[in-house]
C-alpha positions as MATLAB code, in Angstrom:
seq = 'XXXXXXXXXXXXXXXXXXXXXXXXXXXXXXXXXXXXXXXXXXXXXXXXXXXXXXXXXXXXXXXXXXXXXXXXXXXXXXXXXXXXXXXXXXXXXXXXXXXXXXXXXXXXXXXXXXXXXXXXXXXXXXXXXXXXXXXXXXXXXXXXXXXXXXXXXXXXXXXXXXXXXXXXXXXXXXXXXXXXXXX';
ca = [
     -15.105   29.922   29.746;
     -11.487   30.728   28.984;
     -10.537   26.900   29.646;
     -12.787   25.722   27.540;
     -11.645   27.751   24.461;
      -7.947   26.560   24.257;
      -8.986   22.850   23.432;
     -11.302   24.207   20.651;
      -8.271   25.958   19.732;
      -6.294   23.633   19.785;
      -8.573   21.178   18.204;
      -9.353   24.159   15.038;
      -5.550   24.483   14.703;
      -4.736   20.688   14.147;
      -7.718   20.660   11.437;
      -5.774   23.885    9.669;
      -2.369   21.971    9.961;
      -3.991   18.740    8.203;
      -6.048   20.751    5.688;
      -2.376   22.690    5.098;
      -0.476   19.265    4.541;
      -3.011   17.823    2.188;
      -3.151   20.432    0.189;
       0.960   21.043   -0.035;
       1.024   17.548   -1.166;
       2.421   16.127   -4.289;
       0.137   15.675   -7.150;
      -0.504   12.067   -8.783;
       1.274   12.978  -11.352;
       4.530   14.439   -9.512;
       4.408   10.900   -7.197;
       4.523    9.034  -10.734;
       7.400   11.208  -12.075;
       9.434   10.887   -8.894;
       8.725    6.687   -9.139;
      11.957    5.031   -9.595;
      12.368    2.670  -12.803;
      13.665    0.042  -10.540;
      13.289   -0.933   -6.718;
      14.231   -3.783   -5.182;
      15.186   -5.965   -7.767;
      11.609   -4.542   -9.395;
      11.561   -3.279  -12.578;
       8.701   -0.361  -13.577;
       6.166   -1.124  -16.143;
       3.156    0.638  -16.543;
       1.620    3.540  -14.778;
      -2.096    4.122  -14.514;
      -4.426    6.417  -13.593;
      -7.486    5.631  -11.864;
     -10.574    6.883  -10.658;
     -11.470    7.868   -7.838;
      -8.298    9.424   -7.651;
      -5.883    7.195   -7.896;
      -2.539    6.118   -9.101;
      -1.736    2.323  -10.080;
       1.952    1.592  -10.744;
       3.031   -2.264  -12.329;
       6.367   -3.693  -11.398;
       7.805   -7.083  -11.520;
      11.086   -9.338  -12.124;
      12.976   -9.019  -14.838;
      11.975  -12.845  -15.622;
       8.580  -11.841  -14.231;
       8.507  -14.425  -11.499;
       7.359  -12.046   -8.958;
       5.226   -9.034   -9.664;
       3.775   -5.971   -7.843;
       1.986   -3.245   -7.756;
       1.958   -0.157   -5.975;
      -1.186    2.297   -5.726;
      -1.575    5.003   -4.395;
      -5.382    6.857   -3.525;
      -7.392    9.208   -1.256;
      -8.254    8.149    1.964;
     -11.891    8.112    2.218;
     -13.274   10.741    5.060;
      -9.896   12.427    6.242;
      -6.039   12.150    5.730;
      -4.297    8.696    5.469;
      -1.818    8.005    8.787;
       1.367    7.371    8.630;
       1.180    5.037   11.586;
       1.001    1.562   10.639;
      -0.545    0.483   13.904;
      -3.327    3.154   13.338;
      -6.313    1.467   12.660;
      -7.254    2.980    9.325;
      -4.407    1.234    8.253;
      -5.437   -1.950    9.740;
      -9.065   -1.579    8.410;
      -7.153   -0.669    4.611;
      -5.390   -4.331    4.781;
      -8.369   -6.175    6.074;
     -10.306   -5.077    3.171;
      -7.517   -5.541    0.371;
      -7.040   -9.032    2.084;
     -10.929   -9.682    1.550;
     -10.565   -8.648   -1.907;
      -8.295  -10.751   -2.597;
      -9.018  -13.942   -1.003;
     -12.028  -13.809   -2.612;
     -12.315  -15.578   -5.927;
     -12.978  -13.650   -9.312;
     -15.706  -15.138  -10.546;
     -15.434  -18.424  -13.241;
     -11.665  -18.797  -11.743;
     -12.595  -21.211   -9.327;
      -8.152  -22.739   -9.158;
      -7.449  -19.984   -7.026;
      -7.230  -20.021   -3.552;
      -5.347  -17.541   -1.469;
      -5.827  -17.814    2.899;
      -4.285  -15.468    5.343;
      -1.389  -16.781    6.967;
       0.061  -14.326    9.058;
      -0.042  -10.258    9.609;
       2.920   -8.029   10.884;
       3.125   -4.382   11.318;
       6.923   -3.038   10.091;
       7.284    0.060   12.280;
      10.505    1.171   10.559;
       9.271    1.054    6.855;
       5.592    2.173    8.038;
       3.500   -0.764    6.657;
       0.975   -3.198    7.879;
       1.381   -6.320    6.008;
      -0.139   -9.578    5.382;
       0.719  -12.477    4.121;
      -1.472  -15.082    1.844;
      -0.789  -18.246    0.613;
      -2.206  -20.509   -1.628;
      -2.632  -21.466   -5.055;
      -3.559  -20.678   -8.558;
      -4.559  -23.633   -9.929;
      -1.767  -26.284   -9.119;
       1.168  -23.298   -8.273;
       1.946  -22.606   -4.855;
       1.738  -18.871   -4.257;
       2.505  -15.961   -1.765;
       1.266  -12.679   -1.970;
       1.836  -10.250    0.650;
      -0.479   -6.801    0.947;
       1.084   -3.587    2.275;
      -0.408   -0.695    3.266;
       1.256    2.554    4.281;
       0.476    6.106    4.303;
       2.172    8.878    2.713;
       1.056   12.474    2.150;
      -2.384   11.595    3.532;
      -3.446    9.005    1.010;
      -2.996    5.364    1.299;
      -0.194    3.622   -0.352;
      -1.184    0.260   -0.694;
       1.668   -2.890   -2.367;
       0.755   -6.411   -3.735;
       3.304   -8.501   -4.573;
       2.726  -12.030   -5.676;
       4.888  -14.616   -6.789;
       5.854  -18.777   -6.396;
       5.324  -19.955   -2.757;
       9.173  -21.660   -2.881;
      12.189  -21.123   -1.105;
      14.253  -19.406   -1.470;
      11.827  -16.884   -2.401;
      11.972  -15.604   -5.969;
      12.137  -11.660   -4.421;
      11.526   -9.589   -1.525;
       8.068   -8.680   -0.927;
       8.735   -6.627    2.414;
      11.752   -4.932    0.595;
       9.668   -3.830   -2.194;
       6.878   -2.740   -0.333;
       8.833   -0.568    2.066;
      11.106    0.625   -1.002;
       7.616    1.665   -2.859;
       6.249    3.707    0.233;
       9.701    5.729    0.814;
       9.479    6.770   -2.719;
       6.160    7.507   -2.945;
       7.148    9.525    0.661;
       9.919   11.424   -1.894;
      12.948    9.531   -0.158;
];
């Protein structure tokens, strides 16, 4: 009897540690105070709140040619890892990539396809990468998703499919998840 009550234990005691770290976190509000007005090369625009809760922040270029946008919600059904390789991660990316590949309706000149997905261990993101087209324009747009504070942090960054590349997607996406992380 005893050995089976120290995994219960043990199991009861990782639930109070989660249920203790969500509820320590940050608020939406404090993440959006603590957002920097630039990061990597990325200037801060505007800052929405969303249902559901959520938190949407715009950034782009200073000459606009790339934009992104960070945002930042509850995981559905428990905390949000901070493993990229976990698969609630990978399941988070999948879906923004369907999302987005998909056209809006009437806007038939866009065209975005999966090219590639990495996981960047040292920033904490799963990423892919889309290219395409809006309309005649050559396009990239890479989707991030990290976790921080058990909610989701997911980045889109879009911008001209040339070389060299009018920003960095990867460096803006892994600057947006340490500061929504408080670093």
């Amino acid at each position: 009897m005893r050995g089976r009550a120290l995994p219960l234990l043990a199991v009861l005691g990782l639930g109070a540690c989660a249920a203790i770290e969500i509820g320590e976190r940050p608020s939406l509000d404090a993440v959006a105070a603590r957002m920097p007005a630039q990061l990597a090369g990325f200037q801060l625009g505007e800052t929405a709140r969303r249902p559901g809760p959520s938190l949407a922040l715009d950034y782009a270029t200073p000459n606009r040619r790339a934009v992104g946008t960070v945002l930042i919600y509850d995981a559905p059904g428990g905390a949000a890892p901070t493993d990229p390789g976990a698969p609630e991660i990978d399941r988070e990316v999948t879906a923004a990539v369907a999302d987005v590949a998909e056209s809006p309706q009437g806007r038939t000149g866009r065209r975005l396809a999966e090219r590639e997905r990495v996981t960047l261990r040292e920033a904490g993101l799963r990423c892919a990468i889309l290219t395409g087209a809006f309309g005649r324009a050559p396009v990239s747009r890479h989707v991030c998703v990290g976790g921080a504070d058990g909610r989701f942090v997911k980045v889109h960054v879009t911008m001209p499919d040339t070389r060299p590349p009018p920003a960095d997607a990867t460096a803006f996406a892994a600057a947006a998840l340490r500061a929504v992380r408080g670093g």
